[in-house]
C-alpha positions as CSV (number, residue, x, y, z in Angstrom):
1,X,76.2,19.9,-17.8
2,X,75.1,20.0,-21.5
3,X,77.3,19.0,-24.0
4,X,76.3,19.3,-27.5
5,X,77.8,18.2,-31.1
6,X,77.7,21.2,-33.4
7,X,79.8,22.5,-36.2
8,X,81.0,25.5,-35.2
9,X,79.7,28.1,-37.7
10,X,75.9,26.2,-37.7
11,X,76.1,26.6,-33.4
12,X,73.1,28.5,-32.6
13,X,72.8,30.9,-35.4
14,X,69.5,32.5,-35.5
15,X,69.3,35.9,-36.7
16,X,70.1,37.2,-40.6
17,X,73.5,39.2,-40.3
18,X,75.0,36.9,-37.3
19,X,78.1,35.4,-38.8
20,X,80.5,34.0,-35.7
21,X,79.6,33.7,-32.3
22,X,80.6,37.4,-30.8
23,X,81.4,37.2,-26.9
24,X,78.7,37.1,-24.4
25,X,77.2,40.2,-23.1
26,X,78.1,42.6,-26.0
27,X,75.7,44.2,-28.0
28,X,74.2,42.9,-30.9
29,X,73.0,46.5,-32.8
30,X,72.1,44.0,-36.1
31,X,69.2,42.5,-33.6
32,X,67.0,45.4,-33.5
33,X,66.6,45.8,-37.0
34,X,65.1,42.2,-37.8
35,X,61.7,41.1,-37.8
36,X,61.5,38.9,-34.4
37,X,63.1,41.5,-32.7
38,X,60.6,43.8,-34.4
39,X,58.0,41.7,-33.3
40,X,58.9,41.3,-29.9
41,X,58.5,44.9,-29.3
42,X,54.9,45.2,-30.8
43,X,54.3,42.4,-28.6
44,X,55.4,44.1,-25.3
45,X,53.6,47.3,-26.3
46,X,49.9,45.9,-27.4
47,X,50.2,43.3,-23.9
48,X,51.1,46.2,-22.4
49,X,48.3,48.4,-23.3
50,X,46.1,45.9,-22.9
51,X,47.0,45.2,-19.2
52,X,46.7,49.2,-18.6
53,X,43.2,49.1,-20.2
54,X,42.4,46.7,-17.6
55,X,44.0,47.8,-15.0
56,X,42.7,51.1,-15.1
57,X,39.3,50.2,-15.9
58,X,36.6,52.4,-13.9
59,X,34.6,49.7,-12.6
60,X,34.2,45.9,-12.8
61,X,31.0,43.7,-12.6
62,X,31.2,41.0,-9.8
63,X,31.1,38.6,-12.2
64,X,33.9,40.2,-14.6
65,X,36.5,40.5,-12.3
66,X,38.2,37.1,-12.8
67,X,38.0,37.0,-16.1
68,X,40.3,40.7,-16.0
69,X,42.3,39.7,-13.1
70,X,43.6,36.6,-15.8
71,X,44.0,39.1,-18.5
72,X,46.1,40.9,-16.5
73,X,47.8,37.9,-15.3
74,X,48.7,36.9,-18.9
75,X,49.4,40.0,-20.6
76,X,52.3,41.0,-17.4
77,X,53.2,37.3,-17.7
78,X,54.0,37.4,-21.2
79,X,55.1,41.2,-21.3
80,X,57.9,40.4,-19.1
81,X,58.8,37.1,-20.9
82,X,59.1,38.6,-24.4
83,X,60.8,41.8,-23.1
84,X,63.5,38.7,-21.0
85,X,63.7,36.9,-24.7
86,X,64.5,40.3,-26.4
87,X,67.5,41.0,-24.0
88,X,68.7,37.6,-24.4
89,X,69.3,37.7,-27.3
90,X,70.1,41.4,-28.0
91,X,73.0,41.1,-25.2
92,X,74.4,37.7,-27.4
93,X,73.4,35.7,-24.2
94,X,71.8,32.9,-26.0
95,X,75.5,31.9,-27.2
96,X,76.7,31.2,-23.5
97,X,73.5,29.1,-22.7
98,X,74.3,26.6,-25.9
99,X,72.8,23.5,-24.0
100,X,69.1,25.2,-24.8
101,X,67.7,24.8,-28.4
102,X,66.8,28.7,-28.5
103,X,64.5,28.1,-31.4
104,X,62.2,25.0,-29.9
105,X,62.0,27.5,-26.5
106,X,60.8,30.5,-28.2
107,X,58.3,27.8,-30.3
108,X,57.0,26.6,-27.2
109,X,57.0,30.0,-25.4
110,X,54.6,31.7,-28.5
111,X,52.7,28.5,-28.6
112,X,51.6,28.9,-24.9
113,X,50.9,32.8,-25.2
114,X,49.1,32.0,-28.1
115,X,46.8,29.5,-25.8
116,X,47.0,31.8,-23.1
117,X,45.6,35.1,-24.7
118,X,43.1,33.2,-26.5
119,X,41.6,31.5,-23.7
120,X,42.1,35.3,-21.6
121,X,40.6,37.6,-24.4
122,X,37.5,35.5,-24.7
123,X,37.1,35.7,-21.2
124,X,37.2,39.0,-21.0
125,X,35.2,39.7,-24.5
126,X,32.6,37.9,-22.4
127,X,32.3,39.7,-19.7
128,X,33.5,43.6,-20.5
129,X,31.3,46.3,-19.1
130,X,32.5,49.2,-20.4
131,X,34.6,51.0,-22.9
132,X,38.0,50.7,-20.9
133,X,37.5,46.5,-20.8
134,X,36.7,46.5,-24.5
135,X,39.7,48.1,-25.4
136,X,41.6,45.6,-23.2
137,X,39.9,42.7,-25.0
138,X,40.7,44.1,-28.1
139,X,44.0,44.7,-27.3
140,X,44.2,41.3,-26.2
141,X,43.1,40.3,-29.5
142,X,45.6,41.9,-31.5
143,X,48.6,40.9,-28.9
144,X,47.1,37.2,-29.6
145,X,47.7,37.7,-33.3
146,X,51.5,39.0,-32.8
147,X,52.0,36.4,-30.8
148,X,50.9,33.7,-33.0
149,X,52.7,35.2,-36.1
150,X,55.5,34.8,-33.5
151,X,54.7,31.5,-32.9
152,X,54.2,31.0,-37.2
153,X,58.2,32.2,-37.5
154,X,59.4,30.5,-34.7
155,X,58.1,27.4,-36.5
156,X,59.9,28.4,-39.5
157,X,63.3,29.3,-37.5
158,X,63.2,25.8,-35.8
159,X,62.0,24.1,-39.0
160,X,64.6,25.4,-41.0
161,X,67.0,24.5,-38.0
162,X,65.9,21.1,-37.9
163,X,68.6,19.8,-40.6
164,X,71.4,21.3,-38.7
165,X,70.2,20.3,-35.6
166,X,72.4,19.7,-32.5
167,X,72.2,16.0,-30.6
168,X,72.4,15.7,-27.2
169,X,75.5,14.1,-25.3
């Protein structure tokens, strides 16, 4: 069980326009208008298209096919993961789960994709054949720059959190 010491108006406020802590499972329509949630859906879209590019991809080279099969891998892995984040926190979840430092998770969350899609779109700008598994790598590309300016203002969020921060019991 996780027990944490918080004031109660500095408890796991993340987003601009959240003032109390509204119930669990109701909708936050402020959410969708910020810039992480924003994010988030640029994110979902370019991994996304990038996995299709791949996926779809008329033919692949002996030697290019694990290289894709790990794009592929990473962009559903993260896809998934962002689009889980976004309904978190869009459904006010995050305020039942208050044992988790939401800010330090999504931190460490981008900073992984980040390492992930870096080390997957070079490996597939090394070995694409044809027109289909360029534009995957470049897609790949431009999903590993949303996700590092993800990973940029999750730094910021738990940075600026990090006076109010909760201890652990």
């Amino acid at each position: 069980m996780c027990l944490w010491i918080t004031a109660p108006d500095e408890r796991n406020r993340h987003y601009p326009g959240e003032t109390a802590e509204p119930a669990p499972f109701t909708l936050n329509k402020a959410y969708p208008k910020t810039r992480p949630a924003i994010l988030k859906i640029f994110q979902a879209i370019f991994g996304l298209v990038a996995f299709l590019c791949a996926f779809f991809a008329p033919w692949w080279t002996d030697r290019s096919v694990p290289a894709f099969r790990y794009l592929e891998f990473v962009c559903q892995w993260h896809v998934w993961s962002v689009i889980f984040l976004y309904i978190l926190v869009l459904l006010n979840v995050h305020y039942r789960l208050s044992c988790i430092d939401w800010a330090l998770t999504e931190l460490i969350h981008y900073v992984f994709a980040v390492i992930f899609f870096f080390t997957a779109a070079i490996s597939a700008a090394v070995f694409a054949a044809n027109s289909s598994m360029i534009a995957a790598t470049v897609f790949a590309f431009f999903a590993l720059a949303l996700y590092g300016a993800g990973a940029y203002m999750a730094y910021q969020e738990w940075k600026e959190k990090g006076a109010h921060r909760s201890a652990f019991v």
